[in-house]
C-alpha positions in Angstrom: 130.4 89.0 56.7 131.4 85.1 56.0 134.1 84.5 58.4 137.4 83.4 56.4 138.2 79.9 57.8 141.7 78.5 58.4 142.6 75.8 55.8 146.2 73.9 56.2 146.1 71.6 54.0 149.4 69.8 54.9 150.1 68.6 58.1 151.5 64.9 59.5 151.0 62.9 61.9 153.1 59.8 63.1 151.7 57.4 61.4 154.7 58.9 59.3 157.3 61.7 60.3 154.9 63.3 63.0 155.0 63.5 66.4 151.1 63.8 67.2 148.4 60.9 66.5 146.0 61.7 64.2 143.2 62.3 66.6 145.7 64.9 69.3 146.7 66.7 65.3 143.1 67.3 65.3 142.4 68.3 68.7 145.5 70.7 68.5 143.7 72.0 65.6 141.0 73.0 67.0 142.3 75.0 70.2 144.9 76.5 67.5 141.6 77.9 65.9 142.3 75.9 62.3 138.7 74.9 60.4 139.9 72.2 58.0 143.3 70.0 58.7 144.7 68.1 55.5 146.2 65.2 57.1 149.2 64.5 54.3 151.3 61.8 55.5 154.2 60.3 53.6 153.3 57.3 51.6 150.7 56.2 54.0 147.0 56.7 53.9 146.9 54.5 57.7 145.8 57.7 60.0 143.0 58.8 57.7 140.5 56.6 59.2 141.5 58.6 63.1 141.8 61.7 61.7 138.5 61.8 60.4 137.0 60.3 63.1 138.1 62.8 65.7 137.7 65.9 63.3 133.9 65.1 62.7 133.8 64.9 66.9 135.0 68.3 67.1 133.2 70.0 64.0 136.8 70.4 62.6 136.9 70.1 58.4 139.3 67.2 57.2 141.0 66.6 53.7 142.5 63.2 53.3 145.4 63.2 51.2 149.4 62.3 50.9 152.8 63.5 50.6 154.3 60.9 47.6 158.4 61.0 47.5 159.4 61.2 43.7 162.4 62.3 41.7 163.1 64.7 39.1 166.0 64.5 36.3 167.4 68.1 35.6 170.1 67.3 33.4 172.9 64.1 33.2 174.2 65.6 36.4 171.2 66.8 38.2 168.3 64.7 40.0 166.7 65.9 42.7 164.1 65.2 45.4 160.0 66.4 44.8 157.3 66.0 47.1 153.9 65.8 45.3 150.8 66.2 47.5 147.7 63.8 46.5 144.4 65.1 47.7 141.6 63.0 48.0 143.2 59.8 46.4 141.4 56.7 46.3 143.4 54.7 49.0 142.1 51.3 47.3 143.2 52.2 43.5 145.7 48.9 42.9 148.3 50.5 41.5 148.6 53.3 44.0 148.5 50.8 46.8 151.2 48.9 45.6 153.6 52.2 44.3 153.0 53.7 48.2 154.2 50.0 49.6 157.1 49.9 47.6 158.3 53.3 48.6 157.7 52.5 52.1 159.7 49.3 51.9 162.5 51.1 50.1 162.1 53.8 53.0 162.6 51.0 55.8 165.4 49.6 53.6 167.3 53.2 53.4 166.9 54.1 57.1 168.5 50.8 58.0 171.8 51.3 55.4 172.1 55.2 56.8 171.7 54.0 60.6 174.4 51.6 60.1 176.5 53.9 58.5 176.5 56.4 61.3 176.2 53.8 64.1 179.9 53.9 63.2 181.2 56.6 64.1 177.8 57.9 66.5 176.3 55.7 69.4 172.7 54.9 67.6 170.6 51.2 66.6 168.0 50.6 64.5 166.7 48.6 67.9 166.5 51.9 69.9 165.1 53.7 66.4 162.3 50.8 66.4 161.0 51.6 70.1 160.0 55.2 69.3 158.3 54.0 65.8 154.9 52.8 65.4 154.1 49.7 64.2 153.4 50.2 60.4 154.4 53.9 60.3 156.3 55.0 57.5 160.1 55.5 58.2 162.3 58.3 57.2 164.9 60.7 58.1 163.1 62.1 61.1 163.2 59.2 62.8 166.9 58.7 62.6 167.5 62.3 63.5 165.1 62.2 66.6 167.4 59.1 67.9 170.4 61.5 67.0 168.3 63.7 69.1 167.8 62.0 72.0 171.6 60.4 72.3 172.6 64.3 72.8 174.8 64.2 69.5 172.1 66.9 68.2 170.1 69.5 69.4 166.7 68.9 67.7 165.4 67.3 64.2 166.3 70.4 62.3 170.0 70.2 63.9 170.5 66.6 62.4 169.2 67.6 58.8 171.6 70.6 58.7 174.5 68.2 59.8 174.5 64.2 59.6 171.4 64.0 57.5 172.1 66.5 55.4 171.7 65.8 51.8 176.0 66.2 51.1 176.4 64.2 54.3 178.3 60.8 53.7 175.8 59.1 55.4 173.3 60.3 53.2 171.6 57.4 50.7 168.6 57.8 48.1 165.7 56.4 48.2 163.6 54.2 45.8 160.6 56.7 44.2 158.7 57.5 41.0 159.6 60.2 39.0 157.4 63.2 39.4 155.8 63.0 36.0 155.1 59.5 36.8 153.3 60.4 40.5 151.2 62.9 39.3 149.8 61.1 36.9 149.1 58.1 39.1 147.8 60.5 41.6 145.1 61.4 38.6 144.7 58.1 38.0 143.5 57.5 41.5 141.2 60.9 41.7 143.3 62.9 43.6 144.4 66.6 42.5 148.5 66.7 42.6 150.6 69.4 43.9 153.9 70.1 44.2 154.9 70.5 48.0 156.9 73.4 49.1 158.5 73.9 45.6 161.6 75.9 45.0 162.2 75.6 49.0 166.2 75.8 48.1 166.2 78.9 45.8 169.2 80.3 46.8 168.7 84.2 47.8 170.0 86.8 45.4 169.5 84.3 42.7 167.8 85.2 39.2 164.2 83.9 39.0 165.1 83.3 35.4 167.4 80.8 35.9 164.7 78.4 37.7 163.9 75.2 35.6 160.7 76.4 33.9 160.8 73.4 31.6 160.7 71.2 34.3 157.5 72.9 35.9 156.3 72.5 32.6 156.6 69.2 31.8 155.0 68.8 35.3 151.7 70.9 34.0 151.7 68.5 31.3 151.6 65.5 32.9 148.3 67.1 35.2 150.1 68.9 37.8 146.6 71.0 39.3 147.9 73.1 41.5 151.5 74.7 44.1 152.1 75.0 47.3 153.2 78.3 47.4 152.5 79.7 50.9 154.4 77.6 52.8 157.8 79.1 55.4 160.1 77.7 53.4 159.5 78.9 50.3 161.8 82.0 49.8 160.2 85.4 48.8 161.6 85.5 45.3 160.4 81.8 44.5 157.1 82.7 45.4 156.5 85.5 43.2 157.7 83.5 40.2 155.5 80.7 41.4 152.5 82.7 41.4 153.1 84.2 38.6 153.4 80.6 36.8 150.4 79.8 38.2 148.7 82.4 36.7 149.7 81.4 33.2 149.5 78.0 33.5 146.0 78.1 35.6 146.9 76.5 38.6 145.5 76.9 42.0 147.6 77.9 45.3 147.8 76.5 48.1 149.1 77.5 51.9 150.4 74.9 54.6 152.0 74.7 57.5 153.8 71.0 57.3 153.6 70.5 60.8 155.2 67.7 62.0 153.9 68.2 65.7 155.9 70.4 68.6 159.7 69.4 68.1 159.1 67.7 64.7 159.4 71.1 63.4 158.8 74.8 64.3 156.2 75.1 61.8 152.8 75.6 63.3 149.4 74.9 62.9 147.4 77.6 60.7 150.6 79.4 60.2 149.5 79.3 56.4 146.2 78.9 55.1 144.4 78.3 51.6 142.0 81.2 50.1 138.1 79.3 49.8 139.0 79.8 46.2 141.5 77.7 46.0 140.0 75.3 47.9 137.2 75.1 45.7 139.2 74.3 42.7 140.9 71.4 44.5 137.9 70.0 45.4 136.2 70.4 42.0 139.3 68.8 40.6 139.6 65.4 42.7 137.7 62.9 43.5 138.8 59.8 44.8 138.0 59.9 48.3 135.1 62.0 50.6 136.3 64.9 53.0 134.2 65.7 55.5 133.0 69.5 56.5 131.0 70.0 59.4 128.0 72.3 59.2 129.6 75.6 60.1 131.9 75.3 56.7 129.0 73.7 54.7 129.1 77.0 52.8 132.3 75.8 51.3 
């Protein structure tokens, strides 16, 4: 019998909000027991190059892709926040390139403006925020909340997103993205298959799947949305079941991830979720702007 590999295809590293270098992800990986790491960072393609390097020296599968921030408009008094996952983007298409720097630079631009604001009533800097960054990696949320973190106002990262960070917080600010329609049809542009990340994550429980926005998931199919991540821990029961079932009718692969952000980035683990070979196939049959690499043992893939 084909063994059934281990495929989490959305993972990070600190070249954005992770903890772990691209090459330790890997090796982590590897001891976890995962075959094939999709290295997704946040509107960076900068630890693709490491990644791949280290996961052809330990036979480990790698799938290049990222996590682009975008922004839906529900209604006149309803936007909110989606994460579309490009895999296998060419990381030299112009217009991608530039789209991913401006989001980065509106990124740095945010943190700043939010650090200030609770450097007012909290004892943070942007100068202590800067020393725990790597040069070049993309800057968000986590970072603040990891300084929160270490000060001792907060017990972890998820501590400061339930609190100060929070969304409703007053020292929340937005950030500068595409609209979703607009990213996945770039992320075509540039050979990648797009995927909504971790959709329907907030689905209130004991709410009425038929009050979910099926237009919007619509309009989203329309514009070339290929596939959901639909196996992922924070995607609530009831969501799922509608989303597979959307999927279905609108012939769309699944996905499963883990969105590990390293040990104390998150408690999500490596492998926790993983994709079926079927669904992998399709995304791979429907991108291709950059390689991924499968060593030998998975060649059957």
């Amino acid at each position: 019998m084909t063994h059934q590999p281990v495929l989490d295809l959305h993972t990070h590293s600190n070249r954005s909000d992770g903890l772990d270098t691209p090459a330790y992800l890997m090796q982590r990986a590897k001891r976890l027991g995962v075959d094939l790491i999709g290295l997704a960072d946040h509107d960076t393609t900068d630890g693709w190059a490491e990644g791949l390097a280290s996961a052809k020296q330990l036979g480990l599968g790698f799938l290049p892709a990222i996590e682009i921030s975008t922004h839906a408009v529900l209604s006149s008094k309803k936007r909110i926040s989606v994460h579309i996952l490009a895999y296998r983007p060419d990381p030299n298409h112009p217009k991608l390139v530039e789209e991913l720097a401006k989001t980065r630079e509106s990124r740095v631009g945010r943190a700043k403006r939010m650090v200030e604001l609770i450097s007012e009533d909290y004892p943070i800097s942007w100068e202590e925020i800067t020393q725990h960054i790597r040069p070049g990696s993309t800057v968000g949320r986590p970072a603040i909340a990891d300084a929160l973190a270490r000060a001792g106002i907060v017990k972890d990262r998820s501590a400061a997103f339930d609190t100060i960070l929070h969304k409703s917080s007053p020292y929340y600010i937005s950030e500068h993205s595409l609209s979703t329609t607009e990213a996945i049809e770039l992320a075509i542009e540039a050979g990648a298959a797009p995927v909504i990340a971790h959709p329907l994550m907030d689905f209130p429980a004991g709410k009425s799947t038929a009050d979910l926005p099926d237009t919007h998931f619509k309009e989203m199919v329309e514009a070339g949305l290929k596939g959901l991540e639909v196996y992922h821990r924070q995607v609530p029961k009831a969501a799922r079941e509608w989303l597979l079932d959307f999927a279905k009718n609108h012939n769309l692969f699944t996905t499963g991830s883990s969105d590990y952000h390293g040990v104390g980035g998150k408690v999500n683990e490596l492998g926790e979720n993983s994709t079926s070979v079927e669904d992998f196939r399709s995304l791979i049959a429907q991108s291709s702007g950059a390689d991924y690499y499968l060593p030998e043992e998975l060649d059957w893939l």
